[in-house]
C-alpha positions in Angstrom: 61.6 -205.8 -89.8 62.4 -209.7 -90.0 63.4 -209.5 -86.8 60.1 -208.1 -85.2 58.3 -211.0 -87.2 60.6 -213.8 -86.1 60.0 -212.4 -82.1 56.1 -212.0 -83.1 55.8 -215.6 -84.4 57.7 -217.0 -81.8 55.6 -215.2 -79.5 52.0 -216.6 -80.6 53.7 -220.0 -81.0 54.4 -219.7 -77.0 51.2 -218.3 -76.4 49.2 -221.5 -78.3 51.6 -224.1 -76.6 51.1 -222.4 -72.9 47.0 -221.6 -73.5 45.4 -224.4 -71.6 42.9 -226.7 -73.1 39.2 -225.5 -71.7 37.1 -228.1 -70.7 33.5 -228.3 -71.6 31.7 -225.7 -69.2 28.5 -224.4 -70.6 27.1 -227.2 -72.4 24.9 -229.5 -71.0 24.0 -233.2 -72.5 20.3 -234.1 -72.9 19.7 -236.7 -69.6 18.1 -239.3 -72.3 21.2 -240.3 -74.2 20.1 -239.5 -77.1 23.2 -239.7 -79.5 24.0 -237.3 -82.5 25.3 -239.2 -85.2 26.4 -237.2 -88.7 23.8 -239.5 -90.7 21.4 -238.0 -88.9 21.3 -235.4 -92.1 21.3 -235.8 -95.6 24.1 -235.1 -97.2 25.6 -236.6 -94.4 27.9 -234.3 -92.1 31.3 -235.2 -91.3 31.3 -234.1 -88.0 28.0 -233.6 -85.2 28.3 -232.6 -81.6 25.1 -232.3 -79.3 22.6 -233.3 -78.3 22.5 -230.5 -75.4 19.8 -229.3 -73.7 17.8 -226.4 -74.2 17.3 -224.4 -77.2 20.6 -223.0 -78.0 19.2 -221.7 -81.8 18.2 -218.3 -82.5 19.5 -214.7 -82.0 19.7 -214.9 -77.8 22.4 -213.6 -76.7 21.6 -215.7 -73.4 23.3 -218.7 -75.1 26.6 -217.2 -76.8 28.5 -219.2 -74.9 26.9 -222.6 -75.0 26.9 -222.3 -78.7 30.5 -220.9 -78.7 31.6 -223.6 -77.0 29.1 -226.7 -79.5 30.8 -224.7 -82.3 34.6 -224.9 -81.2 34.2 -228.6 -80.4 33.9 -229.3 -83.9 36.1 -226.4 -85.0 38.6 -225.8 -82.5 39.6 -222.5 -85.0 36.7 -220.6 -84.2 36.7 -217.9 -81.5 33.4 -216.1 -82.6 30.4 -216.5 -84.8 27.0 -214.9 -86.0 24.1 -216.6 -87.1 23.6 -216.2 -90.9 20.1 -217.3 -91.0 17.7 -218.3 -88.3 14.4 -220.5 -88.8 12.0 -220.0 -86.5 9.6 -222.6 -87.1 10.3 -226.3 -88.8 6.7 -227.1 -87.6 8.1 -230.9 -87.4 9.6 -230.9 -90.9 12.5 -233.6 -92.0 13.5 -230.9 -94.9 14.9 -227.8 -93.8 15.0 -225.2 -96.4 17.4 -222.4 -96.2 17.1 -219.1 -98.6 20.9 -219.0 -98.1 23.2 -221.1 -100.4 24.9 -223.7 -98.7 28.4 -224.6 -99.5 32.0 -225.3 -98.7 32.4 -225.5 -94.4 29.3 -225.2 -93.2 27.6 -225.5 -89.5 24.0 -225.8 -88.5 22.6 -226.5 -85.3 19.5 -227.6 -85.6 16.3 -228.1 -82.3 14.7 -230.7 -81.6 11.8 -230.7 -79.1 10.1 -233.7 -77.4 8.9 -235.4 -80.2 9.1 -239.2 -80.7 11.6 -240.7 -79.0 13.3 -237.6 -78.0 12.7 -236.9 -74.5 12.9 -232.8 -73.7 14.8 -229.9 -75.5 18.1 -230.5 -77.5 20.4 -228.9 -80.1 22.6 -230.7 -82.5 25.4 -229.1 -84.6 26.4 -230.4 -87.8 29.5 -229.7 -89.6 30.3 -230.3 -93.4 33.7 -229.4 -94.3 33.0 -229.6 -98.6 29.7 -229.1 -98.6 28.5 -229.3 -102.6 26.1 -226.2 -103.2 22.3 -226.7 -102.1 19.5 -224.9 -99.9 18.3 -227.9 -98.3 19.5 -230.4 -95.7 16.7 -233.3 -95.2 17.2 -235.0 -91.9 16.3 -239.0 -90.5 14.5 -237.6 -87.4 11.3 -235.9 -87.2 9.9 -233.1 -84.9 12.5 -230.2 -85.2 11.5 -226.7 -83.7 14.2 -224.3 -85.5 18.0 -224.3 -87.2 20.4 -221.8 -87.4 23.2 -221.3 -90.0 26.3 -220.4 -88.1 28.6 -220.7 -90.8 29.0 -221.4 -94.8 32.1 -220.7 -96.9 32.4 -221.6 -100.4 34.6 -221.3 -103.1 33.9 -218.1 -104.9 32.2 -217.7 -108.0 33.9 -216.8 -110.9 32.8 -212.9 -111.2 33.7 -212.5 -108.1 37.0 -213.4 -108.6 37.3 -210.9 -111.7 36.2 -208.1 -109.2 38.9 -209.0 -107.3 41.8 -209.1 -109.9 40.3 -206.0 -111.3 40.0 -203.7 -108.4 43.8 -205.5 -107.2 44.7 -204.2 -110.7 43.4 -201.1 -110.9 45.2 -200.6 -107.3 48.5 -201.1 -108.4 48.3 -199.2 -111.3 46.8 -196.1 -108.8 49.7 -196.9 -106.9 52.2 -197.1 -109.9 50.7 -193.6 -111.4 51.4 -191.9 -108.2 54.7 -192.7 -108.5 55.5 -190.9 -111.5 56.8 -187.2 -110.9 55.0 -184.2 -113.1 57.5 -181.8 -114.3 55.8 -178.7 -114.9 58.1 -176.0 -116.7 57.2 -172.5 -117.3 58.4 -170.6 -120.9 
């Protein structure tokens, strides 16, 4: 059994040092120059990537790989995603308000059409690593079309942590009751 472990992990370990890099191939950067920078949204990010062109928000799946590719250049980790929750319309607002909870890592990519001094369509992703609960993010620029969740991970709350000691618990004691041989005699 150790064995088959050692040649597994030695196998993945030659399979991430041999995978090439991949080069940027989907994504393209809005022609104005129009730079994302992480203040561009309160509580600031730690990490933004975009502006590219096009509306890459939303549940298409015409722009899986665009988006794929905005989220793994912030998170090289991540090989596949969902959307958690989708806002169709910001109707220009600098608050987004999300019904989900925002915490821990978190990543939204957020529209922008040609308002101001943005010239055409772009999306930004942002990327908080220790995000501190809310269901806002307020942003410095105004006329944003939609934003997209893509990912938020917190700690656990403390009942859920409970459920998870008790159902472990209950488990192993399933398992330990199994264990136990009935002797059955007959007189």
């Amino acid at each position: 059994m150790k064995r088959t472990f050692t040649l597994a992990l030695a196998a993945a370990a030659t399979f991430a040092v041999a995978a090439p890099a991949q080069a940027a191939t989907y994504l393209t950067p809005v022609n104005n120059g129009f730079a994302c920078t992480n203040s561009q949204v309160s509580p600031t990010a730690d990490k933004c990537t975009g502006w590219w062109s096009g509306n890459l928000n939303g549940q298409s799946a015409g722009v899986y790989n665009e988006v794929l590719e905005a989220l793994q250049i912030l998170d090289p980790a991540i090989t596949s995603f969902t959307s958690l929750e989708y806002i169709p319309s910001l109707d220009g607002a600098q608050v987004i308000d999300f019904n989900t909870l925002l915490s821990g890592k978190t990543i939204i990519g957020i529209h922008k059409g040609g308002a101001g001094d943005f010239q055409g369509s772009g999306t930004a992703f942002f990327l908080w690593n220790n995000l501190s609960p809310t269901d806002k993010i307020t942003t410095t620029l105004g006329g944003f079309s939609n934003a997209t969740i893509y990912m938020t991970s917190g700690v656990p709350e403390p009942g859920t942590w409970m459920l998870m000691i008790a159902g472990i618990g209950l488990m192993g004691w399933q398992l330990r009751r199994r264990r136990q041989t009935v002797k059955v005699s007959y007189a």
